[in-house]
PAZABA-403384 format. One record per atom (N, C-alpha, C): residue number from 1; residue in one letter; atom name; x, y, z. Coordinates in steps of 0.2 Angstrom, whole numbers. Layout:
// residues N
{NUM, A, CA, {X, Y, Z}} ...
***
This chain:
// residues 65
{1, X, N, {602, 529, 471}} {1, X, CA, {604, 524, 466}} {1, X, C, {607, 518, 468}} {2, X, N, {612, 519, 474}} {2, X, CA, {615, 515, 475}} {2, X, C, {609, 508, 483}} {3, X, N, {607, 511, 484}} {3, X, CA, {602, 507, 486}} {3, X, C, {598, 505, 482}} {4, X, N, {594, 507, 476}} {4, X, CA, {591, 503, 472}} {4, X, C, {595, 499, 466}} {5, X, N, {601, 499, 471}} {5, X, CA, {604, 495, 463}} {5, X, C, {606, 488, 470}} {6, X, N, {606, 490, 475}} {6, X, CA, {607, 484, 482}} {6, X, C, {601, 479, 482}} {7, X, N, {594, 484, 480}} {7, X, CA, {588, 481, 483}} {7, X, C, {586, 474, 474}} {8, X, N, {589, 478, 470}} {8, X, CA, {590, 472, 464}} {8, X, C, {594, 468, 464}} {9, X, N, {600, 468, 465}} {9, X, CA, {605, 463, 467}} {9, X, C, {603, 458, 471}} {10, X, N, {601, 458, 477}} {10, X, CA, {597, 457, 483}} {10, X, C, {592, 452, 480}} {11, X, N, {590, 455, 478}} {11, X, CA, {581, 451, 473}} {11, X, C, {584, 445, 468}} {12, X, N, {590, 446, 463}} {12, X, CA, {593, 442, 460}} {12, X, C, {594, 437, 463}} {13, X, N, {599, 439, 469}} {13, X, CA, {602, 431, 472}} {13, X, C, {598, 427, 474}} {14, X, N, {591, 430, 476}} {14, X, CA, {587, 425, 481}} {14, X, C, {581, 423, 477}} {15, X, N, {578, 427, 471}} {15, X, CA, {572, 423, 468}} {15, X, C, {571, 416, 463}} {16, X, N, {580, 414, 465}} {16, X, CA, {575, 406, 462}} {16, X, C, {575, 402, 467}} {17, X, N, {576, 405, 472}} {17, X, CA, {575, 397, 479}} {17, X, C, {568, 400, 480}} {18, X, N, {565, 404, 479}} {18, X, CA, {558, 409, 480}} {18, X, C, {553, 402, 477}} {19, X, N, {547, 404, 478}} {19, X, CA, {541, 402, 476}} {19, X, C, {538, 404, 467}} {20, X, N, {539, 403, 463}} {20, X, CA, {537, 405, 457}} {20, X, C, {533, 411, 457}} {21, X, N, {529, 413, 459}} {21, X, CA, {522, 418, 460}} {21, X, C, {528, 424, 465}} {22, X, N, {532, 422, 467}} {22, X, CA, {535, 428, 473}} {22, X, C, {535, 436, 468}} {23, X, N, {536, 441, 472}} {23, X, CA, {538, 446, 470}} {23, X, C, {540, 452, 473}} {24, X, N, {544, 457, 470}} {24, X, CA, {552, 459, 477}} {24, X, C, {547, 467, 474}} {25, X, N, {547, 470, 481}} {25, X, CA, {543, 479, 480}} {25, X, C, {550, 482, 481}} {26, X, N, {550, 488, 478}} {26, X, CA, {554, 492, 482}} {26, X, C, {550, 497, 484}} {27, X, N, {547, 503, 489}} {27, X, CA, {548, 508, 492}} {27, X, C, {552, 513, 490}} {28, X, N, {549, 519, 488}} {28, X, CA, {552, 526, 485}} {28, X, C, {549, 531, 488}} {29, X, N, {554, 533, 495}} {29, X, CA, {551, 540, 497}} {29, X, C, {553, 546, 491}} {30, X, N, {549, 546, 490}} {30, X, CA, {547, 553, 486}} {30, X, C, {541, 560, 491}} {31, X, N, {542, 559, 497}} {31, X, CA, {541, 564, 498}} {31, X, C, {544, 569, 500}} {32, X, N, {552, 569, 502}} {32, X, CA, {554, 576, 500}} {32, X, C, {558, 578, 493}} {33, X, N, {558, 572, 491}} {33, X, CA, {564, 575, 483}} {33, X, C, {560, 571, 476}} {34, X, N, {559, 571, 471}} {34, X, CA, {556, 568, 466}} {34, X, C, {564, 561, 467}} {35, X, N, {559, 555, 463}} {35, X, CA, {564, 550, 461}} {35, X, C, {565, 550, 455}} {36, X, N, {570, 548, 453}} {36, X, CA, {574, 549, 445}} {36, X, C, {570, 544, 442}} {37, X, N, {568, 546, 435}} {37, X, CA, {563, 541, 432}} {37, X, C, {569, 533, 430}} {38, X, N, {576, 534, 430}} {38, X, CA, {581, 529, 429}} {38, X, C, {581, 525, 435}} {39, X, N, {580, 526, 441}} {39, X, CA, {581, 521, 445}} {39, X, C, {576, 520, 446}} {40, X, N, {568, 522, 445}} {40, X, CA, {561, 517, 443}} {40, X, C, {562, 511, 437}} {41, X, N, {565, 514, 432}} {41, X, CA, {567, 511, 424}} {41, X, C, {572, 505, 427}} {42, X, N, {577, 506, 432}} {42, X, CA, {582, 501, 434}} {42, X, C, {580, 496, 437}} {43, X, N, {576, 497, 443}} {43, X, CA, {570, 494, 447}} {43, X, C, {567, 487, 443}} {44, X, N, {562, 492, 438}} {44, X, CA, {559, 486, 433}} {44, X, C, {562, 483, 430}} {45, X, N, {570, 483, 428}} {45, X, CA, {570, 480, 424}} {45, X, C, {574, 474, 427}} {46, X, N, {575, 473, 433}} {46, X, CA, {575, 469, 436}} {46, X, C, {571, 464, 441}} {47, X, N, {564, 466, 437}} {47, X, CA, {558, 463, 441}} {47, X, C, {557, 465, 448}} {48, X, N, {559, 471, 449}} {48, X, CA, {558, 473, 456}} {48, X, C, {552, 480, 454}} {49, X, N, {548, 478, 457}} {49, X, CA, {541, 484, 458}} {49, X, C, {540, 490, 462}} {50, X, N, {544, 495, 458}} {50, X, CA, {546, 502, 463}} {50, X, C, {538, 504, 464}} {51, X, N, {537, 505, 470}} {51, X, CA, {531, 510, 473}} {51, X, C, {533, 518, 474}} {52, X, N, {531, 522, 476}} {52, X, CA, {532, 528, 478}} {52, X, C, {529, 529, 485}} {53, X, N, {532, 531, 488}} {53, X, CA, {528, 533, 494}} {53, X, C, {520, 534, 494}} {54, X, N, {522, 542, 489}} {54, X, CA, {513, 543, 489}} {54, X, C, {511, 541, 484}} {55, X, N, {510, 535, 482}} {55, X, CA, {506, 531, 481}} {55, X, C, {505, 524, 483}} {56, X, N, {508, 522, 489}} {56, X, CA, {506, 516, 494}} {56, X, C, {499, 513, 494}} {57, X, N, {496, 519, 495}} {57, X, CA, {487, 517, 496}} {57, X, C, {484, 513, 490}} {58, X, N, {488, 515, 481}} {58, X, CA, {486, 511, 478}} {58, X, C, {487, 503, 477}} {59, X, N, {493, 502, 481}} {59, X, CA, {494, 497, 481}} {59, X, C, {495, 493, 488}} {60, X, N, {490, 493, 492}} {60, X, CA, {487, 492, 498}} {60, X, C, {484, 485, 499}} {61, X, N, {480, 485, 494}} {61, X, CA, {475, 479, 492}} {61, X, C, {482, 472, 491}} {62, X, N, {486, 474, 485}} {62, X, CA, {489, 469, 483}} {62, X, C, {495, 465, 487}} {63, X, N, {498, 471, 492}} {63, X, CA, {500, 467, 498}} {63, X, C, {498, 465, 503}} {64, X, N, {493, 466, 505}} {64, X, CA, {486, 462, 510}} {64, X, C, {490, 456, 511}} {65, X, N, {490, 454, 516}} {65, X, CA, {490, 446, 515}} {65, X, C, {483, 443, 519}} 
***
């Protein structure tokens, strides 16, 4: 919790000297404990894009660069 509330805050301060299109991923090892559906919910609601670990490969294509 306490790291996803860092990696929001973090996002806040720096998204308006950002590019308009930018966008802030978070990273959710969910492979050895589930994540709380409130720190996904907290994430979003701060325009930050929780991935889960095991599901990386879905979103593979959209961070290509």
């Amino acid at each position: 919790r306490d790291t996803a509330q860092a990696v929001a805050f973090s996002w806040i301060d720096t998204r308006d000297v950002r590019p308009p299109e930018s966008r802030a991923y978070a990273f959710l090892n969910d492979s050895d404990k589930e994540i709380s559906a409130n720190v996904v919910e907290a994430l979003k609601s701060y325009q930050v894009h929780p991935i889960l670990w095991s599901k990386r490969d879905e979103v593979r294509g959209e961070l290509a660069a």
